[in-house]
MARSE-222223 format. One record per residue (C-alpha): residue number from 1; residue in three letters; chain; y, x, z negated. Coordinates in pm, 1 decimal. Layout:
N
num:NUM, residu:ala, chaine:A, v:Y, u:X, w:Z
...
END
This chain:
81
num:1, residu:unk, chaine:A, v:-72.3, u:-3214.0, w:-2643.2
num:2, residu:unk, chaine:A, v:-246.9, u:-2954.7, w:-2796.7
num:3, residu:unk, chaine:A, v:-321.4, u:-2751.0, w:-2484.8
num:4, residu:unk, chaine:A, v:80.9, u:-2751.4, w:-2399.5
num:5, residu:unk, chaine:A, v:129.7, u:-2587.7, w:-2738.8
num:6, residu:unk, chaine:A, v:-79.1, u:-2339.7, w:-2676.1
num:7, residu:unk, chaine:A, v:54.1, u:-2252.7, w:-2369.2
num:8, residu:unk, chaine:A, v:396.1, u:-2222.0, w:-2556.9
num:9, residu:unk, chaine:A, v:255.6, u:-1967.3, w:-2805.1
num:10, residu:unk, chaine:A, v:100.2, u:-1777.3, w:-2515.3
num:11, residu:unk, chaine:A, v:437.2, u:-1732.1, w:-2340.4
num:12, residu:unk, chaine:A, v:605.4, u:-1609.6, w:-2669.4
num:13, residu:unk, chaine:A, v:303.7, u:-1344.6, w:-2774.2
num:14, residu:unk, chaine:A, v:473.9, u:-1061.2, w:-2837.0
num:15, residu:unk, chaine:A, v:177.8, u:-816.3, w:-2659.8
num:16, residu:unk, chaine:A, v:248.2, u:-1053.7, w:-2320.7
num:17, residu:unk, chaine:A, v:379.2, u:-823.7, w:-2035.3
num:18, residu:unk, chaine:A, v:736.5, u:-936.0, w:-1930.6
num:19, residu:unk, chaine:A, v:682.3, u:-1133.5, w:-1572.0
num:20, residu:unk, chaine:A, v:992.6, u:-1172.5, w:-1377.2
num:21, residu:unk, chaine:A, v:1042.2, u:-1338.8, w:-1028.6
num:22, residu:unk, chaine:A, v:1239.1, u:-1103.0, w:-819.0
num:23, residu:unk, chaine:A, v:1483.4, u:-1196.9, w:-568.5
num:24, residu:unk, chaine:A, v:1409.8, u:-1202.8, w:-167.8
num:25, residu:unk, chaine:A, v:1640.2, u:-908.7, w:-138.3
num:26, residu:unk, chaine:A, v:1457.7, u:-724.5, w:-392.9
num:27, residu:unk, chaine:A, v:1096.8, u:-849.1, w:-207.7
num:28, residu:unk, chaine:A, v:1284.5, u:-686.5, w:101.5
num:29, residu:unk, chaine:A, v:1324.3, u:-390.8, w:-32.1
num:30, residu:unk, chaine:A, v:1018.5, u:-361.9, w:-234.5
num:31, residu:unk, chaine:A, v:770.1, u:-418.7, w:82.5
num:32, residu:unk, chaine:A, v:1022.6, u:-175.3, w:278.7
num:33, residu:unk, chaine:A, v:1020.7, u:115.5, w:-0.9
num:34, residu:unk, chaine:A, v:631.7, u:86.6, w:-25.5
num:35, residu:unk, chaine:A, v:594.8, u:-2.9, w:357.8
num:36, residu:unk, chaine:A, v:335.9, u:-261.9, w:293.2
num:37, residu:unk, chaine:A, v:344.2, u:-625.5, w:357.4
num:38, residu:unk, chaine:A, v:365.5, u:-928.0, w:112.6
num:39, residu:unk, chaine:A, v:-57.2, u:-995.4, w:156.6
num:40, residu:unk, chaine:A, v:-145.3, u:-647.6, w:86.3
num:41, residu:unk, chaine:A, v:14.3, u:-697.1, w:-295.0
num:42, residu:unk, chaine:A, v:-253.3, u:-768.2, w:-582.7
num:43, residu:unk, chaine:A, v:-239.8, u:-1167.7, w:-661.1
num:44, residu:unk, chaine:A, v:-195.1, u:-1390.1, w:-930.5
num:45, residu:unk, chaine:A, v:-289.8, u:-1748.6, w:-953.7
num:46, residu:unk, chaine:A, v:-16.7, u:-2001.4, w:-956.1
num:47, residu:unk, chaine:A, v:-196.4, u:-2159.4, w:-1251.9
num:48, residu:unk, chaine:A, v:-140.0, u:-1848.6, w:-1475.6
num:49, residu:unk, chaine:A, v:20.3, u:-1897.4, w:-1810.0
num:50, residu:unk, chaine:A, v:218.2, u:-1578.5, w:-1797.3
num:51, residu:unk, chaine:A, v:413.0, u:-1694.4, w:-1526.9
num:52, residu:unk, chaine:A, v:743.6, u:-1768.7, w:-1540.2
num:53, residu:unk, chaine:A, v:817.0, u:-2117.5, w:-1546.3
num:54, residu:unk, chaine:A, v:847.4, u:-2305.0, w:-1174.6
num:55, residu:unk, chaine:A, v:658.5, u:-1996.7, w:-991.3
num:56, residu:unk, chaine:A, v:631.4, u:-2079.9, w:-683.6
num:57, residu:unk, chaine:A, v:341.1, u:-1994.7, w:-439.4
num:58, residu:unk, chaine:A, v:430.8, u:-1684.5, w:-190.8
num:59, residu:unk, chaine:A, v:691.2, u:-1561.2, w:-482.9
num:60, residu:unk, chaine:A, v:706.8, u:-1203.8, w:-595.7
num:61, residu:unk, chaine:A, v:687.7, u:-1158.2, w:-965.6
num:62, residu:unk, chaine:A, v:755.4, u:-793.0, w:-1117.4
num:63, residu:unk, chaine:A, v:523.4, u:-700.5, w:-1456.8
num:64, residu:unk, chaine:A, v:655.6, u:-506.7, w:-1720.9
num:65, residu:unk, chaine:A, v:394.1, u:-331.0, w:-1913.1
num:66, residu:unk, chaine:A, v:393.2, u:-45.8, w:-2210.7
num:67, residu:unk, chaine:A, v:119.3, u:188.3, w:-2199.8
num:68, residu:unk, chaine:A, v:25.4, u:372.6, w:-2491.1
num:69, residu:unk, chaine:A, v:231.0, u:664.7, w:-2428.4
num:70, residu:unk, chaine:A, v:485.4, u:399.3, w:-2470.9
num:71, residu:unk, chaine:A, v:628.7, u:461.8, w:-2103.9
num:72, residu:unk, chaine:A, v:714.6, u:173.1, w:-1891.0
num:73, residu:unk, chaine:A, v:507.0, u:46.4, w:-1629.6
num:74, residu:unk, chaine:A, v:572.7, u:-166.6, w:-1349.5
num:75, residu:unk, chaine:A, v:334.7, u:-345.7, w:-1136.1
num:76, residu:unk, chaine:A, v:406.0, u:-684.1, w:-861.7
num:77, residu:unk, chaine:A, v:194.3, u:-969.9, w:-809.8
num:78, residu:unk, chaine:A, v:253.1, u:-1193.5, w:-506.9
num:79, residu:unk, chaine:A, v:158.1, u:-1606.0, w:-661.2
num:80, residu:unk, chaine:A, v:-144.5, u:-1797.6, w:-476.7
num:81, residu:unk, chaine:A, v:-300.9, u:-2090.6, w:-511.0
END
């Protein structure tokens, strides 16, 4: 019980990067604009807290980061196992 609450605070941490599954038409166009394929993108493990809930293996998910110039950043993670 306690390890599910701490999960919870984890996902509501305001310095957490905002993760976001995109859609397959936006995976389309993503591996299209950067001509690349969907196993040459940087992984993250299905078991990672950030994730939003029911990620799904083989799923794109889009990070949202704020560097400290305070400019948006934007970096995609392809879920594994």
């Amino acid at each position: 019980m306690c390890k599910s609450l701490h999960l919870i605070l984890i996902k509501m941490h305001v310095l957490e990067p905002k993760h976001t599954k995109l859609k397959t038409e936006e995976v389309e166009k993503l591996v299209k604009d950067l001509n690349i394929s969907l196993i040459q993108l940087p992984k993250i493990k299905v078991t990672d807290t950030a994730l939003p809930e029911n990620s799904k293996v083989g799923e794109v998910i889009k990070i949202e980061r704020i560097n400290d110039e305070g400019k948006s950043m934007i970096y995609y993670r392809v879920v594994t196992v």
